[in-house]
C-alpha positions in Angstrom: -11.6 -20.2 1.2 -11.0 -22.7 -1.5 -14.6 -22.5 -2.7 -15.6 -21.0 -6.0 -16.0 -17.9 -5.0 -13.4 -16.4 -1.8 -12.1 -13.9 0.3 -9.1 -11.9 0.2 -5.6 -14.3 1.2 -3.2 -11.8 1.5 -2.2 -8.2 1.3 -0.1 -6.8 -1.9 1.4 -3.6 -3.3 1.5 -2.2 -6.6 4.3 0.4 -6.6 5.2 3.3 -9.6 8.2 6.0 -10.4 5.3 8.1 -11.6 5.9 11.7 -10.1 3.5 12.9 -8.2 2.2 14.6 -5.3 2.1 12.1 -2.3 -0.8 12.1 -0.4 -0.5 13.4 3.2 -0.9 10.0 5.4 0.8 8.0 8.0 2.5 6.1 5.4 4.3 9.0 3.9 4.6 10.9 6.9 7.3 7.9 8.2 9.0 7.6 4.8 9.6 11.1 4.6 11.2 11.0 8.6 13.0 7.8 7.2 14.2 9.3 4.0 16.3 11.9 6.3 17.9 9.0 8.1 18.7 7.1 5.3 20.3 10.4 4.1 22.0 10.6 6.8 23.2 6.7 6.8 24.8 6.9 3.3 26.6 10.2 3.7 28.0 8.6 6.7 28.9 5.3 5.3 30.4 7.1 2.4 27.7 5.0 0.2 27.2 5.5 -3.4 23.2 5.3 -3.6 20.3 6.5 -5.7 17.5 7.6 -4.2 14.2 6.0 -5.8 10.8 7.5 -5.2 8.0 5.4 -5.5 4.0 5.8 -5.0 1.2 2.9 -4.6 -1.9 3.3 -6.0 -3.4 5.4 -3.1 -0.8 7.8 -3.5 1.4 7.0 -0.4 5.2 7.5 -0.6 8.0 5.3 -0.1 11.3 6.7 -0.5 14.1 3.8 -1.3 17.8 3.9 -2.0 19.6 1.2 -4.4 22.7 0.2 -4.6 22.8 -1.9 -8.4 26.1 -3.9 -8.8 24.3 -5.8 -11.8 21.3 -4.6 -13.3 20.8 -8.1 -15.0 18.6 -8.5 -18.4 16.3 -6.1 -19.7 13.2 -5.8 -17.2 10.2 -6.5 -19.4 6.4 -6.3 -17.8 5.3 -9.1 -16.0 2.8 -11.6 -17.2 1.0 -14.2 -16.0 1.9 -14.0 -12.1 6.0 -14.8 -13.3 7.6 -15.7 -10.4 10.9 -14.2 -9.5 13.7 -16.8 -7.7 16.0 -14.9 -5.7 19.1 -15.2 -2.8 18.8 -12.5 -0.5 20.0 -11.4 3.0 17.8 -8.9 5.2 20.1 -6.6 7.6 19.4 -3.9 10.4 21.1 -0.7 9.6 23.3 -2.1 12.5 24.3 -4.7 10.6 22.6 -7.5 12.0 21.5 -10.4 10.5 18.0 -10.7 10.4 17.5 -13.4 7.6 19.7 -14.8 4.6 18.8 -17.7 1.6 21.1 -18.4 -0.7 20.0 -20.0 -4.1 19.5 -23.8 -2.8 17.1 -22.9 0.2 15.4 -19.6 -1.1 12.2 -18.6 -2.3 10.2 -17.3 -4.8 9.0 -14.0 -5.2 6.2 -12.1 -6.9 6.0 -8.7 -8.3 3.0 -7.6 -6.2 4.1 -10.0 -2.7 2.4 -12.9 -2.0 5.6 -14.4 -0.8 5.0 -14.4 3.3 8.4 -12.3 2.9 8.7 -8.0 3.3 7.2 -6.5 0.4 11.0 -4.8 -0.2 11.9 -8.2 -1.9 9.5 -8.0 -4.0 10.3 -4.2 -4.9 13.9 -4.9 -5.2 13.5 -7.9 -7.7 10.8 -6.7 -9.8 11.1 -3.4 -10.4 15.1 -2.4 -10.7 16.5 -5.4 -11.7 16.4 -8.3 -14.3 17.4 -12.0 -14.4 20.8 -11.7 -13.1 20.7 -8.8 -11.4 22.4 -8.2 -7.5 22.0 -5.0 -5.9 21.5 -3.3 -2.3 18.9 -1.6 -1.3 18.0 0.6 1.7 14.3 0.5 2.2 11.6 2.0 4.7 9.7 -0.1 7.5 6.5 0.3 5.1 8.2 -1.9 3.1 9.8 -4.2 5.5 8.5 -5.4 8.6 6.8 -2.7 10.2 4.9 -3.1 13.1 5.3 -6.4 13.5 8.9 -7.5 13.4 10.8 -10.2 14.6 12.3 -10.9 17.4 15.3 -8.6 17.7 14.1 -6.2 15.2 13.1 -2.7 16.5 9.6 -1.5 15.5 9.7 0.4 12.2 13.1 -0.6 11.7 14.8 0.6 8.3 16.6 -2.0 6.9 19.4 -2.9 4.0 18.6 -5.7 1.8 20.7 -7.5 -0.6 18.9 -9.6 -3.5 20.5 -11.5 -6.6 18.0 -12.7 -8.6 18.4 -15.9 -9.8 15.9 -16.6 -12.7 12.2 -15.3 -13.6 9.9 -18.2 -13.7 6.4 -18.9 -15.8 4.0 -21.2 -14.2 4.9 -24.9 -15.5 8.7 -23.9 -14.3 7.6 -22.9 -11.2 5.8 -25.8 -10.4 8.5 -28.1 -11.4 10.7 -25.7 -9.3 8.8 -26.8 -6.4 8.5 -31.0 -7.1 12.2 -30.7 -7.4 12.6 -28.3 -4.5 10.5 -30.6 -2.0 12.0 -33.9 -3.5 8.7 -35.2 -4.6 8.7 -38.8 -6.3 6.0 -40.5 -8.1 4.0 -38.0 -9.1 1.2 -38.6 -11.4 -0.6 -36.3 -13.6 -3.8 -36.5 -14.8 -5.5 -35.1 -18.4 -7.0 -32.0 -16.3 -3.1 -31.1 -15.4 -3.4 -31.7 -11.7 -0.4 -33.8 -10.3 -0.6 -35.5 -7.2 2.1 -37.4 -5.0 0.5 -39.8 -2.4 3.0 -39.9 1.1 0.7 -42.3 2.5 -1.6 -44.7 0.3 -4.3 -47.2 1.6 -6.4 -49.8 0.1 -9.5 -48.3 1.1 -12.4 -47.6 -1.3 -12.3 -44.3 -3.4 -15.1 -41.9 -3.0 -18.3 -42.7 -4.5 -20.2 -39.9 -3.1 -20.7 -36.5 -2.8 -19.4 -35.5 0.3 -15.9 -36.0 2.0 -14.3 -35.1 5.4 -10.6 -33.7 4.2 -8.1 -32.3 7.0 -5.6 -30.0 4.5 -3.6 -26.7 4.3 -3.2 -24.5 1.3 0.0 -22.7 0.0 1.4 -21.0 -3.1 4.1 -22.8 -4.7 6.4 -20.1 -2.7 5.3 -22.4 0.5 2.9 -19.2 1.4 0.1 -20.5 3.5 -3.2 -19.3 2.8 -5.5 -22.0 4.3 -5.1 -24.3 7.2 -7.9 -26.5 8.3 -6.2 -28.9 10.8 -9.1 -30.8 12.0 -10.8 -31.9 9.1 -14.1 -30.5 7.4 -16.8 -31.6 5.7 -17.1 -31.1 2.2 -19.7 -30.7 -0.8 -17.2 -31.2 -3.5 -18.9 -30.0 -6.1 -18.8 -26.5 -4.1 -14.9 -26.4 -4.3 -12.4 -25.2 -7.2 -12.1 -28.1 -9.6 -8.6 -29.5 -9.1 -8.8 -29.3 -5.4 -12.3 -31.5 -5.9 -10.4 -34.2 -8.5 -7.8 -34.2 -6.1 -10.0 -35.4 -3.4 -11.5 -38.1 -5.2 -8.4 -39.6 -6.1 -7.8 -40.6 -2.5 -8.9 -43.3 -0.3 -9.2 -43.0 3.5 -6.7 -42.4 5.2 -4.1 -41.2 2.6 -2.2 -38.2 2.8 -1.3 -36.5 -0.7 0.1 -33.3 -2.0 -1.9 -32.3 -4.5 -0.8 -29.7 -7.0 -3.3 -27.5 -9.6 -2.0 -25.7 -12.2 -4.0 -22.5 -12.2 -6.6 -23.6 -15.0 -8.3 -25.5 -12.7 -7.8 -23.6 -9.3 -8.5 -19.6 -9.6 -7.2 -19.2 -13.3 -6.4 -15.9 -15.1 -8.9 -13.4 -12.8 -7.5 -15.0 -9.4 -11.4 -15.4 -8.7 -11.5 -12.0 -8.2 -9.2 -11.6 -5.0 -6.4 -14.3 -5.4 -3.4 -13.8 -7.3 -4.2 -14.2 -11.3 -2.7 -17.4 -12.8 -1.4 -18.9 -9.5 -0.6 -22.4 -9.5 -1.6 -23.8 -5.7 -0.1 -27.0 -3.4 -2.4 -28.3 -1.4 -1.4 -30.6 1.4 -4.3 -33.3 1.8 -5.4 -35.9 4.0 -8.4 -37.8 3.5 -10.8 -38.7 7.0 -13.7 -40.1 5.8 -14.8 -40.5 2.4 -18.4 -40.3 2.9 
């Protein structure tokens, strides 16, 4: 997957206020069953809601109620793959905890998901609220878990999520979001802009070849894993994205390393066609064999 060329990683939605018709599917058949008992939820609760109305690209409808306290700066389109740094805490309509971060063990958020997280975050902070902003927001299962919730968590359960969002982040700060996040020390960067911290260093040789047997996973900076191959592969380097390649051959045998590319030399500004454009990647490395 880290090749040149790859498959899809993960799943993401683009969602739009545009009015229009929605098309007659499974998705908007449950949102419109869940929009009545959201109805019914804040007339009960005496709630002070606006109903929000939004469509993906295939048309399917996804009715969502907001609760703004703090709308936060002006909302300006995002470039670049900004990353957005919120608290949040995910609720049943019972009122049970499913999962809270505040600011110091959070994580980062993208307008279009790739967080590992319910794709309701991702709504919430990007598209009704700027840096600063804290709101509620009563959402459909199509936007939270789903199917496949946790444990606790009814199937297609609606659910009531608060967010503050924190800051918006370009890619250099959200790298240096995550060294100082995961505590990383010494960590050198070379003229290509990769920066790698070795957590275990040898006095092995350095690769002089071609070839090398690597055992790694790969995330986003978010700590979204894409990749995992735990028992070590054997790799053409030349066939893999560049900094993931330099990487390699600044280790000796036996190291471990996290390695992290900015996303000039990992998927860069077209995501390599199915990755997320302008996405800086960690990769957590440990060198077998350096054949």
């Amino acid at each position: 997957m880290i090749r040149k060329s790859l498959l899809a990683v993960v799943a993401a939605v683009g969602l739009t206020s545009c009015l229009k018709d929605p098309v007659d599917s499974e998705t908007t058949m449950l949102g419109k069953e869940q929009e009545k008992i959201m109805d019914e939820y804040v007339a009960s609760n005496g709630l002070t809601a606006k109903k929000e109305v939004l469509y993906d690209a295939n048309g399917n409808y996804f009715p969502i109620y907001s609760m703004i306290e703090t709308k936060g700066d002006t909302i300006n389109k995002f470039t670049n793959n900004e990353a957005v740094w919120v608290a949040y805490t995910i609720r049943t309509l019972e009122n049970r905890v499913v999962e809270t971060k505040a600011a110091t063990d959070s994580v980062l958020i993208y307008e279009n998901g790739y967080s590992g997280k319910i794709l309701g975050l991702s709504v919430g902070s990007t598209i009704f609220m700027g840096k600063g902003g804290k709101g509620r927001f009563l959402i459909p299962s199509t936007l939270g878990y789903g199917t496949n919730p946790p444990g606790g968590v009814e199937y297609n359960a609606i659910l009531m999520v608060d967010i503050e969002v924190i800051d918006r982040l370009s890619e250099s700060q959200q790298i240096q979001w995550y060294i100082k996040k995961n505590k990383l020390t010494n960590v050198e960067t070379t003229s290509s802009g990769l920066m790698i911290s070795k957590t275990v260093v040898t006095t092995d040789s350095l690769i002089t070849g071609t070839t090398a047997t690597v055992k790694f996973s790969g995330h986003f900076v978010n700590g979204f894993e894409f990749q995992k191959e735990s028992t070590g592969t054997n790799m053409v380097l030349s066939q893999y994205i560049s900094g993931f390649s330099e990487a390699v051959k600044l280790m000796r045998k036996g190291e471990k390393a996290i390695a992290i590319l900015p996303s000039k030399i990992a998927y860069g500004e077209n995501g390599g066609g199915t990755m997320p454009v302008f996405m800086p990647l960690v990769f957590k490395l440990e060198l077998l064999d350096n054949n």
